[in-house]
Backbone as JSON, one array per atom type, in Angstrom:
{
  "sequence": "XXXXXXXXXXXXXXXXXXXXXXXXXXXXXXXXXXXXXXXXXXXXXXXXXXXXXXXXXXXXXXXXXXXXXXXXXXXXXXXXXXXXXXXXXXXXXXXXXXXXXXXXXXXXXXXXXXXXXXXXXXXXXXXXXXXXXXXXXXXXXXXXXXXXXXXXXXXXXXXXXXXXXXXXXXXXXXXXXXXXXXXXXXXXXXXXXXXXXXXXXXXX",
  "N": [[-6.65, -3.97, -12.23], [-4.86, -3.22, -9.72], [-1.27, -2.2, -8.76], [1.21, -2.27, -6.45], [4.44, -1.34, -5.12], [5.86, -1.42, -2.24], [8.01, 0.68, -0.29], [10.03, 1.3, -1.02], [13.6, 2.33, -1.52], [16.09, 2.68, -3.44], [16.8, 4.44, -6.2], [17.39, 2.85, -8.66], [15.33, 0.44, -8.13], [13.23, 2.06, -8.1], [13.49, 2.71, -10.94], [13.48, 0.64, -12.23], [11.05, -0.89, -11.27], [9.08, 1.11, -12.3], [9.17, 1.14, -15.23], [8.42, -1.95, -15.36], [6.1, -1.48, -15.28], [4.35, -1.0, -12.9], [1.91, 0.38, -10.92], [1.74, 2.23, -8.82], [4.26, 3.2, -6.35], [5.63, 2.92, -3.53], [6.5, 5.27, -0.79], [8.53, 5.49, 2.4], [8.08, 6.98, 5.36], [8.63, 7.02, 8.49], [10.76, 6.67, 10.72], [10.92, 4.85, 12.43], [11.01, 2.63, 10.68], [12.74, 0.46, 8.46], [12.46, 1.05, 6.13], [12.67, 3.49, 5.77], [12.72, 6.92, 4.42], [13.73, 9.87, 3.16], [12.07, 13.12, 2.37], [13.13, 14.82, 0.9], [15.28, 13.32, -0.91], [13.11, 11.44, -1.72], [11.8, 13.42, -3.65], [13.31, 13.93, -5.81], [12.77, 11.31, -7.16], [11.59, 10.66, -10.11], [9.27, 9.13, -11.5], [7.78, 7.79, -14.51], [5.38, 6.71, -15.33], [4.27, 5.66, -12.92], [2.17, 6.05, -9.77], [3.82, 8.07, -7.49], [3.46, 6.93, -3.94], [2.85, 8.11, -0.6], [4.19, 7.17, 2.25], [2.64, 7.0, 5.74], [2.21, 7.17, 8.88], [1.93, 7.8, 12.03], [1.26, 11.08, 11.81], [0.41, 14.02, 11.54], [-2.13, 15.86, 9.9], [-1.4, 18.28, 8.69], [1.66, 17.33, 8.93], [2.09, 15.68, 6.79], [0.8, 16.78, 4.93], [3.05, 18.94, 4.54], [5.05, 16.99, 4.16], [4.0, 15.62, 1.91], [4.01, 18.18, 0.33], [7.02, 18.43, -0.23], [8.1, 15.75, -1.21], [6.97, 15.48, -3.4], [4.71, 14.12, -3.82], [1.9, 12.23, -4.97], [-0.04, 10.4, -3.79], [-1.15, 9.65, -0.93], [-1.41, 7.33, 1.94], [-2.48, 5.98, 4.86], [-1.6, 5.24, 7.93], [-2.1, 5.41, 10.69], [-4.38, 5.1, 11.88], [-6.07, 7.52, 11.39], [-9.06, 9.65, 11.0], [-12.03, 10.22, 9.35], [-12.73, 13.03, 9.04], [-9.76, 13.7, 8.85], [-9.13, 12.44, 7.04], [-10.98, 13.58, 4.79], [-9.73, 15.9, 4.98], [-7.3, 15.61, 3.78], [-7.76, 14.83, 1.15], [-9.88, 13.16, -0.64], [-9.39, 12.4, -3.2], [-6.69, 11.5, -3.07], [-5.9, 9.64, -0.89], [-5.01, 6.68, 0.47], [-6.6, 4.75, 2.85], [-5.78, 2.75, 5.3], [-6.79, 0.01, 6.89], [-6.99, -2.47, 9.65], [-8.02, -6.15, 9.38], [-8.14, -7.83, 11.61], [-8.52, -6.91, 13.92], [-10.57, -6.47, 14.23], [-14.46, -7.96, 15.15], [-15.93, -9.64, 13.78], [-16.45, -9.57, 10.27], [-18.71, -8.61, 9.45], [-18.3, -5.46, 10.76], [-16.13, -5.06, 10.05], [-16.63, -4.28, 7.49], [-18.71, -2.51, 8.17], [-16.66, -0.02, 8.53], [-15.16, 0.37, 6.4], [-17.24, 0.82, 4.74], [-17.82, 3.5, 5.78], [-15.93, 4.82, 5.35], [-15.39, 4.75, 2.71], [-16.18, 7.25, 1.23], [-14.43, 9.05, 1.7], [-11.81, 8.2, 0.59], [-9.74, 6.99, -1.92], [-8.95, 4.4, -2.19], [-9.17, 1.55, 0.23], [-6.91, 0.04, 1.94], [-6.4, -3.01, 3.15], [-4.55, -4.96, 5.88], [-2.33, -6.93, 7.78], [-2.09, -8.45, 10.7], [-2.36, -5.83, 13.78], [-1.67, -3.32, 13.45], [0.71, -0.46, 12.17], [2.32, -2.03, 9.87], [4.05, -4.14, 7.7], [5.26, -6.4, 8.47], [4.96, -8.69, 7.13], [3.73, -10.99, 7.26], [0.58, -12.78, 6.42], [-3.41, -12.18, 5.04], [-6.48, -14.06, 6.19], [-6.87, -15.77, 3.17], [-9.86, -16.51, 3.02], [-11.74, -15.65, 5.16], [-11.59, -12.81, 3.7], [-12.67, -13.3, 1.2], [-15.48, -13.05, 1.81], [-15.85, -10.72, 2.03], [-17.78, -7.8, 0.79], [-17.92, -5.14, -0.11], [-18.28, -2.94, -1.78], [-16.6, -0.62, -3.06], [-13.26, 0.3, -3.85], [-10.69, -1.74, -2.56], [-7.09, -2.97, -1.36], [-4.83, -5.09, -1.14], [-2.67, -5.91, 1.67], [0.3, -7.35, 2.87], [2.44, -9.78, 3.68], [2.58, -10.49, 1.12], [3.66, -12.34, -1.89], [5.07, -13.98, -4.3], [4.99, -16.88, -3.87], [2.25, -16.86, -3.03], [0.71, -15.18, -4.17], [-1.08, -16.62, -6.35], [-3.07, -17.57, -4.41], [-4.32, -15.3, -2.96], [-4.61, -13.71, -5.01], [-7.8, -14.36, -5.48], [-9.49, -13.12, -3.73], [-10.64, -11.08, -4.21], [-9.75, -8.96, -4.18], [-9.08, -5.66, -5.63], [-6.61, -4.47, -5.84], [-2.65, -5.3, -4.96], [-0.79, -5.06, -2.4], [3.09, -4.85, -2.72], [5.86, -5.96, -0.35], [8.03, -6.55, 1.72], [7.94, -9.51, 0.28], [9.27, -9.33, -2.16], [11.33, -8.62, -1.71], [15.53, -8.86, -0.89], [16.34, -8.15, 1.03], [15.39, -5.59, 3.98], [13.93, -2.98, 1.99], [15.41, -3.45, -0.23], [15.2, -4.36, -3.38], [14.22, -7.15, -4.87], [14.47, -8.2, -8.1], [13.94, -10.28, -9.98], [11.97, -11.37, -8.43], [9.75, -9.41, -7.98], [8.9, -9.37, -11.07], [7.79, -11.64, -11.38], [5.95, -11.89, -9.42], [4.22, -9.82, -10.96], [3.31, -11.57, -13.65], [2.15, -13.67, -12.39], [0.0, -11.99, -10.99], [-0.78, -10.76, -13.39], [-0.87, -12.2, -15.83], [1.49, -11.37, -17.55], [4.75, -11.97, -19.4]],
  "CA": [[-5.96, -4.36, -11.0], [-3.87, -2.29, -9.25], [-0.01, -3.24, -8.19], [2.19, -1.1, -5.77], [5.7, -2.02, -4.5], [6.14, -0.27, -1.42], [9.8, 0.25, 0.9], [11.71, 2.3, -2.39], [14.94, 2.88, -0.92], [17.27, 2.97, -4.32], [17.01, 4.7, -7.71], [17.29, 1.27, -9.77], [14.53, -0.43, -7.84], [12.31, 2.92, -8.66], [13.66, 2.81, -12.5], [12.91, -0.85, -12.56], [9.5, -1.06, -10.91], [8.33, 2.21, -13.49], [9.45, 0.58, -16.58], [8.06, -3.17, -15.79], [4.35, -1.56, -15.49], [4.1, -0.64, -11.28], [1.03, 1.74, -10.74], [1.96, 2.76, -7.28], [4.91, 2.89, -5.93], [5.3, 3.66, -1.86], [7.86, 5.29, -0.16], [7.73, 5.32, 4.04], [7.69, 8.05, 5.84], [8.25, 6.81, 9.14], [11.86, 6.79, 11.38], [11.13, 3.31, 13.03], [11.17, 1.73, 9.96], [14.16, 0.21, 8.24], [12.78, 1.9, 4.63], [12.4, 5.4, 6.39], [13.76, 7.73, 3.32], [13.96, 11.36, 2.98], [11.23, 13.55, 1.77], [14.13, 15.52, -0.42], [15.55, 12.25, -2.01], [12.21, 10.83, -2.87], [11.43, 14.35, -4.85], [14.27, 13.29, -6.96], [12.51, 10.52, -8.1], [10.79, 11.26, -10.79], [8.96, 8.09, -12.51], [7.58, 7.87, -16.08], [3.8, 6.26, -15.26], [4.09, 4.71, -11.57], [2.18, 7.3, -8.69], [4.21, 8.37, -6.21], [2.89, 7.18, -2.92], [3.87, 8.37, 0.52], [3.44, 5.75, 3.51], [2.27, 7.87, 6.94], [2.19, 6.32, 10.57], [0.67, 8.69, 12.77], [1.78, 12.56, 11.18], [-0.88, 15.01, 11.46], [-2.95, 16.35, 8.64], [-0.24, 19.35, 8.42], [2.68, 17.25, 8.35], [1.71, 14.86, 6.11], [0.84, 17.54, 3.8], [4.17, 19.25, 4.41], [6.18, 16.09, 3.09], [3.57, 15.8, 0.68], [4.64, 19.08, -1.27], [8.3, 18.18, -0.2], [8.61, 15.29, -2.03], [6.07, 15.71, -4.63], [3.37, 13.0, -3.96], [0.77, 11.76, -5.81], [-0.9, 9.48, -2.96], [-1.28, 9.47, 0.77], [-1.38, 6.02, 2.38], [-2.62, 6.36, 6.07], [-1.43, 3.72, 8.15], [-2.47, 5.8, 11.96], [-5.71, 5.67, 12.45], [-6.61, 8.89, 11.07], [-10.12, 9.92, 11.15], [-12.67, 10.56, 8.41], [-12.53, 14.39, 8.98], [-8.38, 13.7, 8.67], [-8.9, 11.48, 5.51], [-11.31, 14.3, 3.87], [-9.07, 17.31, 4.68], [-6.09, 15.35, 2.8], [-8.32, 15.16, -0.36], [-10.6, 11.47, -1.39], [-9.16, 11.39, -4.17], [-5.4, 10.98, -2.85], [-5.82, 9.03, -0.03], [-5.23, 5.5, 0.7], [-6.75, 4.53, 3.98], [-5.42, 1.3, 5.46], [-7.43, -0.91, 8.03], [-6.61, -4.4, 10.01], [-9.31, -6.63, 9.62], [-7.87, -8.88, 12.89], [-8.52, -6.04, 15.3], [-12.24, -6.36, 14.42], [-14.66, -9.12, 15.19], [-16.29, -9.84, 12.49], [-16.49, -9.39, 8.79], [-19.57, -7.3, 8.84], [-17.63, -4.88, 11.9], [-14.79, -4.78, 9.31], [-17.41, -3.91, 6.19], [-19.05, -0.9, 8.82], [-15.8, 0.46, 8.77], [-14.66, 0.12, 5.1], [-18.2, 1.68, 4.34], [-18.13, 4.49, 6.32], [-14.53, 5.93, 4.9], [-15.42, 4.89, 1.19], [-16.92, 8.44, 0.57], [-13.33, 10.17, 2.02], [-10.27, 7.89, 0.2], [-9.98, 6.34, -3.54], [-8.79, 2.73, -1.8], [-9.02, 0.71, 1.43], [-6.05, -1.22, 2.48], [-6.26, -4.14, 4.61], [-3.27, -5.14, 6.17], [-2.29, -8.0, 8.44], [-0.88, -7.3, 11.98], [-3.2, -4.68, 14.42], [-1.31, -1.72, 13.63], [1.92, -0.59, 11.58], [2.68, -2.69, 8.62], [5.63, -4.38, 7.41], [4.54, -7.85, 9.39], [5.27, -10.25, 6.98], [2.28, -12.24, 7.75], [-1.0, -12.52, 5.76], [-4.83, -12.53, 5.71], [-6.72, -15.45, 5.69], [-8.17, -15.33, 2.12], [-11.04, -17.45, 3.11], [-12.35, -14.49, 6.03], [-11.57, -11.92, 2.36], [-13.52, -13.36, 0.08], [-16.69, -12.96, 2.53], [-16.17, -9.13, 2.39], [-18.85, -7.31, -0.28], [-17.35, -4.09, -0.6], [-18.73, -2.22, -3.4], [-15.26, 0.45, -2.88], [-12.26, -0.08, -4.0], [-9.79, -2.19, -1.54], [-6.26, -3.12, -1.77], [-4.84, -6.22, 0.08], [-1.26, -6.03, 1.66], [0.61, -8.57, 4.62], [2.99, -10.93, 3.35], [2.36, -11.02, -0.58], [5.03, -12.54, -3.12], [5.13, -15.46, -5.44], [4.6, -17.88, -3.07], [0.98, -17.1, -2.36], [-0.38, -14.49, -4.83], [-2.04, -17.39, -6.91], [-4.38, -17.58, -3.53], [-4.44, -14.06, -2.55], [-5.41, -12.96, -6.39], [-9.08, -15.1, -5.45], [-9.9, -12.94, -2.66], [-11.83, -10.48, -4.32], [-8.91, -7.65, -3.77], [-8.79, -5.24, -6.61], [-4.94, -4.16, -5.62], [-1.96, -5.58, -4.35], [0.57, -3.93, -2.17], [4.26, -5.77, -2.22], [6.86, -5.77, -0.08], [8.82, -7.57, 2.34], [7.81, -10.88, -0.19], [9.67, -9.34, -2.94], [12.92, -8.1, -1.62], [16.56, -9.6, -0.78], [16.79, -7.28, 2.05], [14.9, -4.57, 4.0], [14.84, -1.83, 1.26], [15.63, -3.76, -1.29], [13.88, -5.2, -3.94], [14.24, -8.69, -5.83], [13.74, -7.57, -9.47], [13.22, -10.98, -10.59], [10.72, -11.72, -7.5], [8.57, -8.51, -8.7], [8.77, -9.82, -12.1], [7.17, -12.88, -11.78], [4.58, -11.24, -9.08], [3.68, -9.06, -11.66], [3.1, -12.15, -14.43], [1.14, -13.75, -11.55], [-1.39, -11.07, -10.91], [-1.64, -10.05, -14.7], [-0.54, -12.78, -16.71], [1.98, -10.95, -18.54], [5.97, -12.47, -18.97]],
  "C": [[-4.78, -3.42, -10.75], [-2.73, -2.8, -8.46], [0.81, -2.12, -7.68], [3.46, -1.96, -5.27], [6.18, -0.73, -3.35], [7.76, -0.36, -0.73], [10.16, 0.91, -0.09], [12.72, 2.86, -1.69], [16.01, 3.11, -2.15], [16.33, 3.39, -5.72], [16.77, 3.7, -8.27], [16.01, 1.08, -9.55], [13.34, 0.56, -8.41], [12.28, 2.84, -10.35], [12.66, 1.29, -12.72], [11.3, -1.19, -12.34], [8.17, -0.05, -11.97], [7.99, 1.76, -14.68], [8.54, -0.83, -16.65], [6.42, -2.92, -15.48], [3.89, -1.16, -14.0], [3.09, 0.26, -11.42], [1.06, 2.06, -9.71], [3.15, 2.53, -6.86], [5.42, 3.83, -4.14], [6.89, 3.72, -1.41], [7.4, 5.58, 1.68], [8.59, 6.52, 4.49], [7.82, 7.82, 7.63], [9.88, 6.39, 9.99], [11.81, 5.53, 11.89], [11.59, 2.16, 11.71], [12.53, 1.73, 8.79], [14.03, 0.94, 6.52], [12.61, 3.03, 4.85], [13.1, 5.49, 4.87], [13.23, 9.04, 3.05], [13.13, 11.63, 2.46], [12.17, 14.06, 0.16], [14.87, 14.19, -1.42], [14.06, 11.56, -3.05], [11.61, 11.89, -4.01], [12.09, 14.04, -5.94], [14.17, 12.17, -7.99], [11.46, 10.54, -9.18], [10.0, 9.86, -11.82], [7.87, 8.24, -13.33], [6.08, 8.07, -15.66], [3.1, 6.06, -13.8], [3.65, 6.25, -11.16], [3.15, 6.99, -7.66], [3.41, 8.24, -4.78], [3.23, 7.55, -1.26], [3.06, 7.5, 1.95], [3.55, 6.76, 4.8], [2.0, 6.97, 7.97], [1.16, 7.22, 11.44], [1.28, 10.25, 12.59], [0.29, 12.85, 11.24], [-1.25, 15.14, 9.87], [-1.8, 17.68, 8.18], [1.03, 18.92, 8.56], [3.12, 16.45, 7.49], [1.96, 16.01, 4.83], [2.42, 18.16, 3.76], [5.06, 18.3, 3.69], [5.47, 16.12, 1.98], [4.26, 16.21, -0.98], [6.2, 18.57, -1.3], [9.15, 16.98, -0.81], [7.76, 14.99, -2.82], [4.99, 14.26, -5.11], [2.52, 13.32, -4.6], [-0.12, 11.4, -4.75], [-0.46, 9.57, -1.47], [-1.98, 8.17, 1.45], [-1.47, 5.81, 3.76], [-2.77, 5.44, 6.86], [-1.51, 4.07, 10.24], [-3.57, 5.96, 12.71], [-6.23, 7.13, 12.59], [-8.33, 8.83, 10.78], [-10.68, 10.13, 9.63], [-12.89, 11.92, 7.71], [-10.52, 14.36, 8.51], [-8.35, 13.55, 6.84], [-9.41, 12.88, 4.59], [-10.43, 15.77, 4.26], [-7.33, 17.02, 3.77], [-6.54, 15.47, 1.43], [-8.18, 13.27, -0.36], [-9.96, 11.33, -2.29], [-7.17, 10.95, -4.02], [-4.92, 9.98, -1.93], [-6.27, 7.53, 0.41], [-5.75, 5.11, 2.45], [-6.53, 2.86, 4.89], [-6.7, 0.84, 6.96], [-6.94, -2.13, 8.34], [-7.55, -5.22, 10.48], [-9.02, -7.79, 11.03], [-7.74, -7.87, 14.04], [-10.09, -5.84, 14.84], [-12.9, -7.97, 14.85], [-15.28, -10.24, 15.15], [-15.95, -9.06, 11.21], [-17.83, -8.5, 8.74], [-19.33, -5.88, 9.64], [-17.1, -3.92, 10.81], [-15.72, -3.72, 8.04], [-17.79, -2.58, 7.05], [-18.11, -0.42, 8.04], [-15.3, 1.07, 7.33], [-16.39, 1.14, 4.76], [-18.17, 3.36, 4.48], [-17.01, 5.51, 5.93], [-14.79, 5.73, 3.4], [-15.65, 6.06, 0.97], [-15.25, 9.66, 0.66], [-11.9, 9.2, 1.47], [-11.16, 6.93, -1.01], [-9.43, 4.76, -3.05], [-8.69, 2.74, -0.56], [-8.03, -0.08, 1.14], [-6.09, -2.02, 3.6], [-5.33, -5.2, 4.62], [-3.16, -6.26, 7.21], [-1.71, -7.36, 9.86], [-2.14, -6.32, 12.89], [-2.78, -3.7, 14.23], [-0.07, -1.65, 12.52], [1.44, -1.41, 9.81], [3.78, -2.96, 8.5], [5.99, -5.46, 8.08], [5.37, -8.78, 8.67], [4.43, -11.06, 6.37], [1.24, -11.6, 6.49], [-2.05, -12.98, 6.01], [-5.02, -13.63, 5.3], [-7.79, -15.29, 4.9], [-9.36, -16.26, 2.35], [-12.21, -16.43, 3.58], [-12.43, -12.99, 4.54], [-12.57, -12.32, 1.41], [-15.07, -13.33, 0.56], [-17.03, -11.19, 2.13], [-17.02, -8.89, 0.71], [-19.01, -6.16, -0.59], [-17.55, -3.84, -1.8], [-17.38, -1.12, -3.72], [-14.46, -0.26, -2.92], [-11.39, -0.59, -2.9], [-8.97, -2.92, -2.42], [-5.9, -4.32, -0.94], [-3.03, -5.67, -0.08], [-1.11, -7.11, 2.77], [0.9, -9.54, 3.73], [3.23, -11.96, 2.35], [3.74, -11.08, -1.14], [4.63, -13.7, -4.24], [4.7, -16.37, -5.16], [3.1, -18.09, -2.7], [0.21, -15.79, -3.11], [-1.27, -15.09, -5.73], [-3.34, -17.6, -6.25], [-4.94, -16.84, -3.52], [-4.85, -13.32, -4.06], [-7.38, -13.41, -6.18], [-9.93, -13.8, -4.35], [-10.85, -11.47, -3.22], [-10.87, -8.51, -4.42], [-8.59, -6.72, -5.3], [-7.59, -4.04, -6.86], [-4.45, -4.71, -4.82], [-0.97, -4.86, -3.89], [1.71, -4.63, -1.59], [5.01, -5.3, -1.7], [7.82, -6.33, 0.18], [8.77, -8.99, 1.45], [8.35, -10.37, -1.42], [11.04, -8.54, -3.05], [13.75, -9.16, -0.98], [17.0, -9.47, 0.62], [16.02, -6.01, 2.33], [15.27, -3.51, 2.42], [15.14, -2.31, 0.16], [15.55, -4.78, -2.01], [14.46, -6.3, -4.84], [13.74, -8.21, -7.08], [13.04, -8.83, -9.79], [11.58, -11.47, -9.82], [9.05, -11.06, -7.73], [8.05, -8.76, -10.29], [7.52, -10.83, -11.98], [5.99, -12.84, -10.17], [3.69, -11.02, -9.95], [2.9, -10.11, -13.02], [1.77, -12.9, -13.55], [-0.12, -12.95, -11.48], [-1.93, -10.62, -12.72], [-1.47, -10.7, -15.77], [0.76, -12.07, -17.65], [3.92, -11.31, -17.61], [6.77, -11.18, -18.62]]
}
């Protein structure tokens, strides 16, 4: 199972999230949003085990890559409706491709879709909301546990403590936290990620 904490806005929260076991950790990439943060600061962060992932809105294929090298990603997380030709000129094996299964309409619509990019990104994210991310809100694991995705998918929209005992059922073989485990845009609830993290993997 795979666990990301996305929004990294401080040093600590990066130290902290490395050390307690994080395999992804997302930084955003994106001026509207309240965790925007610098390509040149996040180079600076350098963590032990966790990948570096970089959160994208709608950036081209050339400026994507430009932050890329600029702050020394691991992962590309494509949250613009980038194309299949987009996805494979970033490189399958770095690229997270997000989808919103409530702008389709059905579950076998949603599965097309998720099929047809498995061959060009190493996970599907499906996100709550029609567009963006950073909602809040979540899916309804009932409509999730229908999906039959043989490819890796990640679930994000509105995960914390409160509701990853449900949202672990759904069949999702990663979680991506945010907004349900901070105090404040940007910044993260250690103990909240803690006891996520015991949640999804049993461990204190």
């Amino acid at each position: 199972m795979i666990i990301k904490v996305c929004g990294m806005t401080r040093a600590e929260d990066v130290e902290f999230c490395d050390r307690l076991g994080i395999d992804l950790l997302g930084f955003i990439f994106h001026p509207e949003s309240p965790r925007n943060v610098a390509p040149e600061w996040v180079a600076t962060q350098k963590p032990g085990r966790a990948l570096k992932t970089g959160v994208f809105v709608r950036q081209s294929v050339e400026e994507v890559s430009a932050i890329a090298r600029a702050a020394g990603l691991d992962l590309l997380q494509l949250h613009g409706g980038h194309t299949v030709e987009q996805c494979r000129d970033l490189g399958p094996e770095r690229v997270i491709k997000t989808m919103w299964p409530q702008r389709y309409p059905n579950t076998e619509r949603l599965l097309a879709d998720m099929l047809l990019f498995a061959p060009v990104c190493r996970a599907i994210l499906l996100d709550s909301g029609k567009s963006g991310g950073g909602h809040g809100k979540s899916l309804n694991p009932a409509d999730l546990r229908r999906l039959n995705c043989p490819h890796p998918w990640y679930l994000a929209g509105g995960l914390g403590p409160h509701n990853l005992d449900t949202m672990k059922t759904t069949g999702a073989s990663g979680f991506d936290l945010n907004s349900g485990v901070e105090k404040l845009p940007g910044i993260k609830d250690h103990e909240k990620i803690r006891t996520a993290l015991h949640i999804l993997r049993g461990k204190p």
